[in-house]
MDAnalysis code that builds the backbone (N, CA, C; Angstrom):
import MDAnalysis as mda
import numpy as np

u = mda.Universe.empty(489, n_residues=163, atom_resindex=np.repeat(np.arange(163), 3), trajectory=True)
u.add_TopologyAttr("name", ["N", "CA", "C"] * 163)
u.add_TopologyAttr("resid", np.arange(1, 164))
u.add_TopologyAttr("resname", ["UNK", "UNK", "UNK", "UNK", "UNK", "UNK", "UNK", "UNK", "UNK", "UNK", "UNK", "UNK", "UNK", "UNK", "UNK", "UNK", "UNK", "UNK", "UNK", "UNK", "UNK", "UNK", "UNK", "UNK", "UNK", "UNK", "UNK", "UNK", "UNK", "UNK", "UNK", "UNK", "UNK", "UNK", "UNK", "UNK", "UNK", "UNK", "UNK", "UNK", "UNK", "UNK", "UNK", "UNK", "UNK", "UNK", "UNK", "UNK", "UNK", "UNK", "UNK", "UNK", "UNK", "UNK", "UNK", "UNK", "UNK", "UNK", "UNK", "UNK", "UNK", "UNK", "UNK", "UNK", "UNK", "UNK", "UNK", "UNK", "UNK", "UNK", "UNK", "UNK", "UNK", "UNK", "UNK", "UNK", "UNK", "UNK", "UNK", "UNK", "UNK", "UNK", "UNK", "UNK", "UNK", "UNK", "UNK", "UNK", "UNK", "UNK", "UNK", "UNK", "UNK", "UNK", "UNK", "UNK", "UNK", "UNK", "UNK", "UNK", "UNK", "UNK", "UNK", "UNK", "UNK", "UNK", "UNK", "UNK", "UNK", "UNK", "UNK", "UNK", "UNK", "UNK", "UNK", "UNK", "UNK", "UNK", "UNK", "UNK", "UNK", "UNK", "UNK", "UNK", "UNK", "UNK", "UNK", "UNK", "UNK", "UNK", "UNK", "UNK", "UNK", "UNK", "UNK", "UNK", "UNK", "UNK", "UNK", "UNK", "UNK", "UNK", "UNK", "UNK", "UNK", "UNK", "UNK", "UNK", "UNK", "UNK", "UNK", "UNK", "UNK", "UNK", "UNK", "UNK", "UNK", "UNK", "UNK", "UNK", "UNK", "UNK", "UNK"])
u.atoms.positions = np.array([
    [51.995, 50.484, -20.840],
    [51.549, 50.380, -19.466],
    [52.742, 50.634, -18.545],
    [52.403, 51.306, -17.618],
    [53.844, 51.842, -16.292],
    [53.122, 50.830, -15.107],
    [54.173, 51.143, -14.311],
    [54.014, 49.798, -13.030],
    [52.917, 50.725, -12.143],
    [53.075, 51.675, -12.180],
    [52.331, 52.794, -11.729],
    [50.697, 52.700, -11.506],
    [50.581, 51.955, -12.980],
    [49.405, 52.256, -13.968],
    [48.973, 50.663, -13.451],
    [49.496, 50.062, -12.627],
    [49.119, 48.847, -12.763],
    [47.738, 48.765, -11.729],
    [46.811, 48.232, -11.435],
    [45.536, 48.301, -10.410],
    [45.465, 46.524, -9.731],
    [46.389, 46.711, -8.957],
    [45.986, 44.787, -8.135],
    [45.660, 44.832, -7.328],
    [44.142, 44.003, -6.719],
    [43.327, 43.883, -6.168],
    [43.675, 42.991, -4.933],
    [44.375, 41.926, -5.181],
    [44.860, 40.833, -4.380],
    [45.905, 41.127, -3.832],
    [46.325, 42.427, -3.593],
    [46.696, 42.813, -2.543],
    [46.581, 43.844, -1.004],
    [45.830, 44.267, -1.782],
    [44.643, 45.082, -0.680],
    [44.248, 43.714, 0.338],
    [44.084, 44.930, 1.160],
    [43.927, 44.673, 2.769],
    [42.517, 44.125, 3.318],
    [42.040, 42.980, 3.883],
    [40.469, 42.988, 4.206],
    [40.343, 44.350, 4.763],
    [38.904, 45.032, 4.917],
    [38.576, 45.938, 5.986],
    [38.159, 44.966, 7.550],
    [38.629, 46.132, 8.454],
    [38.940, 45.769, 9.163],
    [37.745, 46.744, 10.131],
    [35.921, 46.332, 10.730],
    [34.926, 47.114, 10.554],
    [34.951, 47.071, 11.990],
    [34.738, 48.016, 12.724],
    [34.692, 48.561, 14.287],
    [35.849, 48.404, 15.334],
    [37.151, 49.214, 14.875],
    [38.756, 49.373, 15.118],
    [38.810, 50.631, 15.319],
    [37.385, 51.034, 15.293],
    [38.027, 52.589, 15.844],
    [38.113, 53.588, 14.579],
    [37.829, 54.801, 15.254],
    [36.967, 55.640, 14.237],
    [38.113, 55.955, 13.008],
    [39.781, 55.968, 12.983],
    [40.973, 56.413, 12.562],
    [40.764, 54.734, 11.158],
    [39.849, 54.064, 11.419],
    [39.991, 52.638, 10.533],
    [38.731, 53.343, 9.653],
    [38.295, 54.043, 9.358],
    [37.092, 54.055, 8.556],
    [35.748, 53.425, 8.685],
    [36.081, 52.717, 9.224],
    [34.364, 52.038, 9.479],
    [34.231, 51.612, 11.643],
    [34.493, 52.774, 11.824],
    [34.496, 52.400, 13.235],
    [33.143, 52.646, 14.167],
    [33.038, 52.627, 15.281],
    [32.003, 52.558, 15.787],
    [30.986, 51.410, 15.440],
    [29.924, 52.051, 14.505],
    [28.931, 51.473, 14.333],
    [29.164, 50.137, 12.673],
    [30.262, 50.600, 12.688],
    [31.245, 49.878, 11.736],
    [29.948, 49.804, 10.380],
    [29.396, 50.457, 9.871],
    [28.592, 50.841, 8.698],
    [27.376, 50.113, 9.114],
    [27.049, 49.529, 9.912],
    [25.476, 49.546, 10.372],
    [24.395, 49.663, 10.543],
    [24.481, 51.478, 10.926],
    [23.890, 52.328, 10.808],
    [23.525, 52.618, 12.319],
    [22.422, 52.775, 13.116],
    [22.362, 53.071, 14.502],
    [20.996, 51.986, 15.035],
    [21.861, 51.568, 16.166],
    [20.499, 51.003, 16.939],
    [19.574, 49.888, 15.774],
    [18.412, 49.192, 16.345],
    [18.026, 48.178, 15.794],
    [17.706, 47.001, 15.667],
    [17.185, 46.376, 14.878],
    [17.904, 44.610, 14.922],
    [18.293, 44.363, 13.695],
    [18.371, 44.599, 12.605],
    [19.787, 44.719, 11.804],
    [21.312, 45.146, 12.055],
    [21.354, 46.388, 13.389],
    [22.127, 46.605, 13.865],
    [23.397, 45.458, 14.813],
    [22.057, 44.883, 14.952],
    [22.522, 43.901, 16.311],
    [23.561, 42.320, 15.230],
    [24.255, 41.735, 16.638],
    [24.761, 40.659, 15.730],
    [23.713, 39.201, 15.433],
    [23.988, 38.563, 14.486],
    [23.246, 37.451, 14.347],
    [21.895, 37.758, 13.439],
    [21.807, 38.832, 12.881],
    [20.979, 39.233, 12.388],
    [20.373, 38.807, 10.807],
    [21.636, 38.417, 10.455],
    [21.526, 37.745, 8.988],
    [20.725, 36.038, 9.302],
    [20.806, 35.619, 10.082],
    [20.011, 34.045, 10.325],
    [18.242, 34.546, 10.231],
    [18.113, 35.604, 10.265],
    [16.294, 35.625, 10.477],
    [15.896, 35.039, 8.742],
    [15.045, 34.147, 9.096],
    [14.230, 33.663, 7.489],
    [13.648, 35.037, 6.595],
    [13.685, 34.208, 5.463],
    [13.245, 35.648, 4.153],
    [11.953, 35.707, 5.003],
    [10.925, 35.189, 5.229],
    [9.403, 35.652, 5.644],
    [9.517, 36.260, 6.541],
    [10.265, 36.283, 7.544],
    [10.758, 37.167, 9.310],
    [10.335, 38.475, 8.257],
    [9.214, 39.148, 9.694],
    [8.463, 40.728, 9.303],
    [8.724, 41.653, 10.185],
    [9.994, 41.122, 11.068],
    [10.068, 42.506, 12.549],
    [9.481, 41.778, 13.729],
    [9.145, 40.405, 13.949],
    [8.488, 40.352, 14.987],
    [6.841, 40.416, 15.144],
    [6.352, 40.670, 14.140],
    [4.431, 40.413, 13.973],
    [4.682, 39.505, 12.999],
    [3.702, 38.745, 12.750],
    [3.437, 37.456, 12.101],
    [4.089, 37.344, 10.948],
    [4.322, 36.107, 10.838],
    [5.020, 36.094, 9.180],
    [3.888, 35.912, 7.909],
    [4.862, 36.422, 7.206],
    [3.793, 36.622, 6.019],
    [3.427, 35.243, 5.284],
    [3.782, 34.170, 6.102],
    [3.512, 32.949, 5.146],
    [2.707, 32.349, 6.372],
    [2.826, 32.870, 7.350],
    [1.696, 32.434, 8.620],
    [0.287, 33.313, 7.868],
    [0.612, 34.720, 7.850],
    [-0.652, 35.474, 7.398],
    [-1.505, 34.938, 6.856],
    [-1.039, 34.123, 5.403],
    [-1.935, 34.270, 4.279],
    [-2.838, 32.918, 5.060],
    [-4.413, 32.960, 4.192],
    [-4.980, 31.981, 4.495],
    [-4.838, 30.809, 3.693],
    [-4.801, 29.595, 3.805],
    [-4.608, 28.063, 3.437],
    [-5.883, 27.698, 3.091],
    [-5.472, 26.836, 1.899],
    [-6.405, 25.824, 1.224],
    [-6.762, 24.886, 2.233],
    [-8.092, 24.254, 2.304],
    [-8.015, 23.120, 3.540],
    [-7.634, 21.842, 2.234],
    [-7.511, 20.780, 3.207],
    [-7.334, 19.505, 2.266],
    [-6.029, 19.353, 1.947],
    [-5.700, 18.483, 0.952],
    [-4.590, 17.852, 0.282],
    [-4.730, 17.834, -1.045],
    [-3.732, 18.465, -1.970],
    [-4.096, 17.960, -3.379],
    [-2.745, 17.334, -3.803],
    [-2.936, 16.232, -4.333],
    [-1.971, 14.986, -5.105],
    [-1.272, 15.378, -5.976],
    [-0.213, 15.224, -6.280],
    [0.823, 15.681, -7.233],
    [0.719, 14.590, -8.105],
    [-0.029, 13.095, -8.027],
    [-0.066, 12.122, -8.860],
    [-1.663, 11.889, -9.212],
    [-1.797, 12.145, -10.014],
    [-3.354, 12.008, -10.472],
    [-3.938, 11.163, -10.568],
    [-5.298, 10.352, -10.465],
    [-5.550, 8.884, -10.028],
    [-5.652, 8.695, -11.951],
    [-5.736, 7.509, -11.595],
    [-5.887, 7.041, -13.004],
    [-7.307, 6.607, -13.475],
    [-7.667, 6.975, -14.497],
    [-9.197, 7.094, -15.076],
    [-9.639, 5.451, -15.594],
    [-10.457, 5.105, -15.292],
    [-10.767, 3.937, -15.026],
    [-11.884, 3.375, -16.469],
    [-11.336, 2.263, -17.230],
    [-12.241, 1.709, -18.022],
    [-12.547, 0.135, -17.734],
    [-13.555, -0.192, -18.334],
    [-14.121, -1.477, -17.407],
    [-14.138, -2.131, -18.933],
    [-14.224, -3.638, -18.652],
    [-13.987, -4.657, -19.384],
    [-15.234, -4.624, -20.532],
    [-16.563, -4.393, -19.655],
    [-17.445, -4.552, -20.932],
    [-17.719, -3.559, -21.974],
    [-16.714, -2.339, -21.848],
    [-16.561, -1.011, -23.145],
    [-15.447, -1.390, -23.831],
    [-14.994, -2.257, -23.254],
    [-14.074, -2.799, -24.706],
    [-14.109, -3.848, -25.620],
    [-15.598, -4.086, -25.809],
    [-16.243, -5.136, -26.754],
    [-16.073, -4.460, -27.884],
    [-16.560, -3.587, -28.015],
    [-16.125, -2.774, -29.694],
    [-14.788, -2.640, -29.927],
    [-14.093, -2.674, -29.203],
    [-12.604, -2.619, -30.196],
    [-12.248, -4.061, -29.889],
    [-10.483, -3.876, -30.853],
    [-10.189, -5.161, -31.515],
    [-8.678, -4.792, -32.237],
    [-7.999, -5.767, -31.876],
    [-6.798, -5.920, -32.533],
    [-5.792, -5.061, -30.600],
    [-4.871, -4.466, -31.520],
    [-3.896, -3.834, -30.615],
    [-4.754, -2.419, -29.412],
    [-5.021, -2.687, -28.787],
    [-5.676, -1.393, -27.969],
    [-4.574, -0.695, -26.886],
    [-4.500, 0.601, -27.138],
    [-3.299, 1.423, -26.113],
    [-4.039, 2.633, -25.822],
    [-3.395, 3.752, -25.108],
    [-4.297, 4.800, -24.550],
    [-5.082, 5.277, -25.919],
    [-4.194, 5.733, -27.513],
    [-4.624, 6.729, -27.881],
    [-6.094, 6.078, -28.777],
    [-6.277, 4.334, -28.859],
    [-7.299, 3.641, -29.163],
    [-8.143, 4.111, -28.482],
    [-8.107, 4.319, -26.834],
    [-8.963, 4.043, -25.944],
    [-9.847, 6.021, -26.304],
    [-8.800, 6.670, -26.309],
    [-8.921, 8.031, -26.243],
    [-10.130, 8.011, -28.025],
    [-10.152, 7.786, -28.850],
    [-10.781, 7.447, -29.991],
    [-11.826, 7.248, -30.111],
    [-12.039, 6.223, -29.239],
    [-13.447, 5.268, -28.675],
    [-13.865, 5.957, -27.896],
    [-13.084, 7.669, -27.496],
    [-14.063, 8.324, -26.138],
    [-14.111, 7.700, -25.111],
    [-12.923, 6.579, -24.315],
    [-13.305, 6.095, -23.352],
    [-12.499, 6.487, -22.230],
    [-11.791, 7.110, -22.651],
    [-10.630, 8.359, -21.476],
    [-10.828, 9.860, -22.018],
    [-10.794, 10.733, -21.063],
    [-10.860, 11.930, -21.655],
    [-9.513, 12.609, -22.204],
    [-8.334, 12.071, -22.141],
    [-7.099, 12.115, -22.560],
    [-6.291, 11.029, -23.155],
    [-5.478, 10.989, -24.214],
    [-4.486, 9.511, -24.529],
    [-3.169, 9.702, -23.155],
    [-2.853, 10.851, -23.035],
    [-1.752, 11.004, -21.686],
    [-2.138, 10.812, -20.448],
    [-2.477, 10.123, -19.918],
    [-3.092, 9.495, -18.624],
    [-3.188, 8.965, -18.652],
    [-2.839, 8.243, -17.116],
    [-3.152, 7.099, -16.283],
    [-4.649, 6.044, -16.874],
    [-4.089, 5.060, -17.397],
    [-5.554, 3.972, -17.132],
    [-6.115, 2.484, -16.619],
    [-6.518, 2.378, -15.740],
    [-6.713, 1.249, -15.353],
    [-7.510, 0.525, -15.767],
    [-7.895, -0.591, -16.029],
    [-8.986, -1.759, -16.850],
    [-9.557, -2.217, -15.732],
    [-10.429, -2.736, -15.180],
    [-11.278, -3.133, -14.497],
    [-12.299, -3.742, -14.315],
    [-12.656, -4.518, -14.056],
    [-13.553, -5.823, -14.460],
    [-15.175, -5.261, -14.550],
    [-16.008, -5.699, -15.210],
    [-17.189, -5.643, -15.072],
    [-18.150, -5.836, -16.302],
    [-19.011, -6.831, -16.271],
    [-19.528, -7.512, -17.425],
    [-18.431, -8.601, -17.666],
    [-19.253, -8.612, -19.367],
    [-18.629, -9.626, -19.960],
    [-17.570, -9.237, -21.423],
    [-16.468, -9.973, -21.340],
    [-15.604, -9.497, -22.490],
    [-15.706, -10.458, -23.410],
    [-16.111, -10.209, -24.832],
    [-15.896, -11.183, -25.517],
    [-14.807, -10.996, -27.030],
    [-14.541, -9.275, -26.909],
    [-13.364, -9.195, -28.197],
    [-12.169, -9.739, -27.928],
    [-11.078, -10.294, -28.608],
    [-10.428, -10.720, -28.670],
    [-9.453, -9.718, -28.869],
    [-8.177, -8.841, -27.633],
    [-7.861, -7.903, -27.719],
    [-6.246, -8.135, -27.154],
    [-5.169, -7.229, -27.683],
    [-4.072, -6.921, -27.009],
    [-3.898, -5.676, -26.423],
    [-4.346, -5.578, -24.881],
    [-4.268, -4.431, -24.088],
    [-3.068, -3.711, -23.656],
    [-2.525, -2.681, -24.004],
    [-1.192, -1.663, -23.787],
    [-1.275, -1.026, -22.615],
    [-1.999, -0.968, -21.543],
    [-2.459, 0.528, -21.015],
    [-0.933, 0.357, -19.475],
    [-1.391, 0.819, -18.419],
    [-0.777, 1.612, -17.326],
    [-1.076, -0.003, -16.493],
    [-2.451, 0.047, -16.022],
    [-2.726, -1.193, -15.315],
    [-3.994, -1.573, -15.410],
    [-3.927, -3.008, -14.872],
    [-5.733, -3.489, -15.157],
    [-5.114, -4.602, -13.856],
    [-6.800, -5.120, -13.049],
    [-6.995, -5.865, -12.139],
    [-6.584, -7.067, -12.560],
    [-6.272, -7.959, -11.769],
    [-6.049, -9.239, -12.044],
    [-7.156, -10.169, -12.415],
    [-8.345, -9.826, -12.171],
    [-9.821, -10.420, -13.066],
    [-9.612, -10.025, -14.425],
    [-9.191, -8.715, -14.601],
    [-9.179, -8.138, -15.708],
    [-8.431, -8.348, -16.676],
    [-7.207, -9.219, -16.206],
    [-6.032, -9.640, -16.648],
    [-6.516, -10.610, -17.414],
    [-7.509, -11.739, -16.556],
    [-7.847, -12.901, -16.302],
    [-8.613, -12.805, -17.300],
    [-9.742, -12.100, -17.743],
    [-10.750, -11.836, -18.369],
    [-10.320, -11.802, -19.800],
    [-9.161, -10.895, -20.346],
    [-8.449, -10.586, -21.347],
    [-7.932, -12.180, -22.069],
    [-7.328, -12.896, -21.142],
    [-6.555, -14.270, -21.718],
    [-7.423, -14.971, -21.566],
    [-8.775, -15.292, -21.253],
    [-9.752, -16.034, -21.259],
    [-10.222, -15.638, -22.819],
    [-10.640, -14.638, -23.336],
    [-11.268, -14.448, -24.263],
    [-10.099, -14.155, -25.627],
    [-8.586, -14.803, -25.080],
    [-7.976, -15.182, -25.977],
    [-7.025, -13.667, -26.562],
    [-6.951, -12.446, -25.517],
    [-5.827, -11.700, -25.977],
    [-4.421, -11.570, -24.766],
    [-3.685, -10.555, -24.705],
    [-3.314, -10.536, -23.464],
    [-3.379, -9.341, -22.955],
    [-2.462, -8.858, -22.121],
    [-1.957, -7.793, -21.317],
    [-0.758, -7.388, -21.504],
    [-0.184, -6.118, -21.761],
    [1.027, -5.850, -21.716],
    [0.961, -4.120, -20.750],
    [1.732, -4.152, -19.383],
    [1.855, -2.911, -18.811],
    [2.966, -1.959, -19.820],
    [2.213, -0.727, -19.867],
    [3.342, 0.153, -20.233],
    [3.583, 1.045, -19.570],
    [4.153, 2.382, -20.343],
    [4.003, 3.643, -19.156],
    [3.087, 4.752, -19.972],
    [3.044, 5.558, -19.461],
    [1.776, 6.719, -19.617],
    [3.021, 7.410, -21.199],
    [2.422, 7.263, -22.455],
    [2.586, 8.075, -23.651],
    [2.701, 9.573, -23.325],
    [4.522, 9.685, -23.689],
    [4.492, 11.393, -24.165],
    [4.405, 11.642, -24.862],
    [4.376, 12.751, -25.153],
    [3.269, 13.866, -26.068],
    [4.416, 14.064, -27.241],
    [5.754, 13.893, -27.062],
    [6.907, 13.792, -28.341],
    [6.842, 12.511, -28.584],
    [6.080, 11.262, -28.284],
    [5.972, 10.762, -29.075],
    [4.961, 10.458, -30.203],
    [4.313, 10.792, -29.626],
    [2.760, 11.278, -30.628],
    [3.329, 11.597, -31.899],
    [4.005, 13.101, -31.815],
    [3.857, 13.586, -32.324],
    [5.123, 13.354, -33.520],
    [6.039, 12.097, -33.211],
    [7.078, 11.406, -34.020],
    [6.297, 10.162, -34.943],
    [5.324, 9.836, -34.404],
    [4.726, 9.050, -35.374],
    [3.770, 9.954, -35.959],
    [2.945, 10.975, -35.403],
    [2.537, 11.440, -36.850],
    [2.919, 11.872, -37.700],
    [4.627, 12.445, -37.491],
    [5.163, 12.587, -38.431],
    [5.616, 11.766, -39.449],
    [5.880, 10.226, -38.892],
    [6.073, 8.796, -39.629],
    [4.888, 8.697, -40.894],
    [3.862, 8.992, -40.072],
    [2.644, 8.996, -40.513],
    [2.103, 9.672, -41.941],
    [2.380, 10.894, -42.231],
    [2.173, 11.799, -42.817],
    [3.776, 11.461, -44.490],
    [4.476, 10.982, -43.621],
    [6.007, 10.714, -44.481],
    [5.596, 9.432, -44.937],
    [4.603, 8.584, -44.702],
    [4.421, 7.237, -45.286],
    [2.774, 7.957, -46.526],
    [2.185, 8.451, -46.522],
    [0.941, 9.153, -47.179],
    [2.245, 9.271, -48.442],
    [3.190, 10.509, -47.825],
    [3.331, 10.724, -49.129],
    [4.085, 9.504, -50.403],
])
């Protein structure tokens, strides 16, 4: 390698843009002509800015309403859980067909009469419902909504205890 041959960057000069036509970028200092890109301050207009007619996020038409990013929680009532027994958690409840998912929200909720003797896992239940549960001699325990890796770590437990 010769000193010649050498290429350093960090020493070059900023450009120096509308100094006059002898600077290379003079006048319109690479611009181009006339405009409102031309003009200064031009870089602040938002990505949707269309020239001055409507923006394209004004254009489009809107959903009416509100939709929830938190999904309500699916609701089971005290007297569908006479048939089960022992430990009950979503994927019991999901079994018994009484949620349409084991991953969701469930609330317990009073109505009728409870007479199994049960330990409830779920999300939440009413305070009758609470009430209802330790009356007929099980309890309540809140958890959180079951992910789907864990499922799928006990069926693997599952399948490793078969063999």
């Amino acid at each position: 390698m010769k000193y010649n041959d050498l290429q350093v960057t960090a020493n070059t000069r900023p450009s120096r843009k509308g100094r006059g036509i002898s600077a290379g970028q003079g006048k319109t200092a690479g611009r181009g002509t006339k405009g409102q890109k031309a003009r200064t301050g031009h870089r602040k207009m938002p990505a949707s800015f269309m020239g001055g007619q409507k923006a394209f996020v004004q254009a489009i038409p809107k959903l009416k309403g509100f939709k929830s990013l938190h999904p309500k929680a699916e609701v089971v009532y005290t007297d569908r859980l006479n048939g089960l027994s022992g430990e009950v958690d979503n994927f019991k409840l999901y079994e018994a067909e009484l949620i349409s998912n084991p991953y969701v929200k469930v609330k317990v909720i009073t109505r009728g009469e409870l007479t199994a003797k049960i330990n409830l896992n779920t999300q939440f239940a009413s305070k009758s419902a609470v009430a209802m549960i330790e009356k007929a001699g099980g309890k309540f325990t809140q958890t959180g909504i079951p992910s789907r890796a864990t499922r799928e770590d006990s069926r693997k437990g599952e399948k490793q205890a078969k063999k």
